[in-house]
N, C-alpha and C positions, 0 to 999 in steps of 0.2 A: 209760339208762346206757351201751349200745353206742356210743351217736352220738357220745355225751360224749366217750367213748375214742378214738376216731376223729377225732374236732374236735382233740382237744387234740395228738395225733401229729406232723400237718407242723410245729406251733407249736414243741412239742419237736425235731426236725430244724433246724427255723430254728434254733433258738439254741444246737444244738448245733454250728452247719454256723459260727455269730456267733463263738462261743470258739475255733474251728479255727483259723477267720481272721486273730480276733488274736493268738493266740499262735504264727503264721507273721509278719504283720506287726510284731509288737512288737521284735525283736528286730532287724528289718529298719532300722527308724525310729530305735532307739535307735541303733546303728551308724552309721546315715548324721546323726544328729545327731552324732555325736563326732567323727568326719571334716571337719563342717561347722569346728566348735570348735577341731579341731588348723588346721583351712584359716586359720581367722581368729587363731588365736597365732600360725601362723609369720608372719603377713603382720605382722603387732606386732612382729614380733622383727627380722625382716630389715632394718631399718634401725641396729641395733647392731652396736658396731666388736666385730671377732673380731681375735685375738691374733696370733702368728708364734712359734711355738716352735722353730725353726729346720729343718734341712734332711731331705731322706731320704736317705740314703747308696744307690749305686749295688748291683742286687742282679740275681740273675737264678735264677728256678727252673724248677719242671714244672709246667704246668697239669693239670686235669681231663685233658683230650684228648691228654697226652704230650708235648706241644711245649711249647718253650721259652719265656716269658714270666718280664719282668724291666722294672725301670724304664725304660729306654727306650720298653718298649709304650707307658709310661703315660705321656712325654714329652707336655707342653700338653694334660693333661686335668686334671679335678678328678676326685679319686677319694677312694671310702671305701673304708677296712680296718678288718679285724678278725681276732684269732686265737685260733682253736678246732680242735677236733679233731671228726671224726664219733662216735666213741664215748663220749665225755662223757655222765658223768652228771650233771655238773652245769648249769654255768650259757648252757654252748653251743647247747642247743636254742633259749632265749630272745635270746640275741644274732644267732644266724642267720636266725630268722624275725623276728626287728625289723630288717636289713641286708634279708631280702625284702621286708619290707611297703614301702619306700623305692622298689625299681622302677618301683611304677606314678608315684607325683607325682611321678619324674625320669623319664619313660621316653621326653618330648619334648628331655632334653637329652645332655649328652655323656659324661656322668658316670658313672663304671665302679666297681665293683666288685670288692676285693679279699680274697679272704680264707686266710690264712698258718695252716697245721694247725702244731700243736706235738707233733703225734705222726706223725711222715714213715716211721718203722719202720713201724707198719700202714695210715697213710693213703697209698695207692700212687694213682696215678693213677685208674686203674679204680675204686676204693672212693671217691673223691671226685668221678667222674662220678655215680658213684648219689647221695649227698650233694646235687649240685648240682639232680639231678632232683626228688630229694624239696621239696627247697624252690623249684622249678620255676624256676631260675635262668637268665634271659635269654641265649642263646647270643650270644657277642660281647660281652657288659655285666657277667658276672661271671667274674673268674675265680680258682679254686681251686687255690691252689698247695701241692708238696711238695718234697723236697731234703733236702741235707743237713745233719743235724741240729742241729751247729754253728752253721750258717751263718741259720740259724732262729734261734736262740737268738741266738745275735749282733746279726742284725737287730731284734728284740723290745727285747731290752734295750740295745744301744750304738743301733742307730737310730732308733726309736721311743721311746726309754725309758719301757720299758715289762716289769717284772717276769714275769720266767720262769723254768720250775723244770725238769727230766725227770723220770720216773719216779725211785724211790729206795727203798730200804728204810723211809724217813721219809716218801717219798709216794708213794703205789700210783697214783697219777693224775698226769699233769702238771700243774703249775702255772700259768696266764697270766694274761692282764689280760682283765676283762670289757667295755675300751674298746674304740668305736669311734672310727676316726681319722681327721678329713678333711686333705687334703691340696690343695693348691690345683694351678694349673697350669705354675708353677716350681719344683714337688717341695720347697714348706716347708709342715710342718704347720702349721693352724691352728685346728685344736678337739682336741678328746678328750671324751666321752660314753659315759658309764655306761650299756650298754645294760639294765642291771638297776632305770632309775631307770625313774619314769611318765613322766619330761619328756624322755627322752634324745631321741627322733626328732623331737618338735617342735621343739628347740632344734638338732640339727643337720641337718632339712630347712630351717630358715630361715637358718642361716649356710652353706648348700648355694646356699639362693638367693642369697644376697647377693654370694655369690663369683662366681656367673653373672653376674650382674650390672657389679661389678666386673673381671673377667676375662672378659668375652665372647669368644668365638671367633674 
């Protein structure tokens, strides 16, 4: 009976050591299959014509770091924006960490990074360097701007056109759009993507590529 229990011990180990394994690698594999998936839609997609919804009007605000950054920085680049606030409850967590997960499959090209708070009364510089760490934002490739509050607003909605609200008595939160916007390298837009959908990052990492393409350096 002893030996029995004994025999049967490293067996139990083995496959207890077997389920560890995979329930470290399963999660691993699925991931890296879905990356493979998004790899091969945008490469499907990147041969489809993207639109022109016309220009970006000239702007200029505060970065993270306190200096001045404005269209000009962004002169002959392709960039994505997006505008959120760091204390969002709502839908800002999911639009910033889908504008981070972009980094790496562009991080061999030229492509920057913008993203416009719509609450500049508490997002100050300083508060939006922390912001930029948490989503471990590329120094030089993104950058998070604030100003004034107006001129935000204005931008969103006469530039972008793209729906904004402030604080109110009717809304304890600001208002914005949950789009992401790519912009080409002669400052006209040319997508807009719902970062709340499942298809938004593959459909504007492939009209990302296609504009590289198109507009090489």
């Amino acid at each position: 009976m002893t030996a029995t229990v004994v025999a049967t011990q490293p067996l139990t180990r083995r496959k207890s050591h077997v389920a560890i394994l995979v329930l470290i690698l399963f999660p691993i594999v699925i991931g890296a299959g879905m990356l493979w998936l998004r790899h091969v839609e945008v490469q499907r997609l990147e041969s489809r014509q993207i639109q022109n919804y016309g220009s970006v009007p000239p702007f200029q605000f505060t970065n993270q770091d306190g200096k001045p950054f404005g269209s000009s920085d962004l002169a002959g680049k392709i960039w994505i924006a997006d505008f959120i606030y760091s204390t969002c409850p709502g839908p800002c967590p999911m639009i910033s960490t889908r504008m981070s997960e972009m980094q790496r499959p562009l991080e061999k090209t030229d492509v920057h990074f913008v993203s416009f708070t719509v609450d500049p009364d508490k997002d100050t510089p300083e508060r939006l360097r922390e912001y930029a760490g948490q989503l471990h934002a590329a120094p030089g490739r993104w950058d998070f701007l604030t100003g004034p509050k107006s001129e935000i607003y204005n931008l969103s909605l006469n530039g972008f056109k793209l729906a904004a609200a402030a604080r109110s008595s009717e809304n304890p939160e600001p208002l914005h759009s949950t789009r992401m916007i790519l912009v080409d390298r002669h400052g006209q837009i040319r997508g807009y993507y719902d970062a709340t959908t499942a298809d938004a990052i593959t459909k504007l990492l492939a009209d990302t590529n296609h504009l590289l393409k198109e507009q090489p350096r």
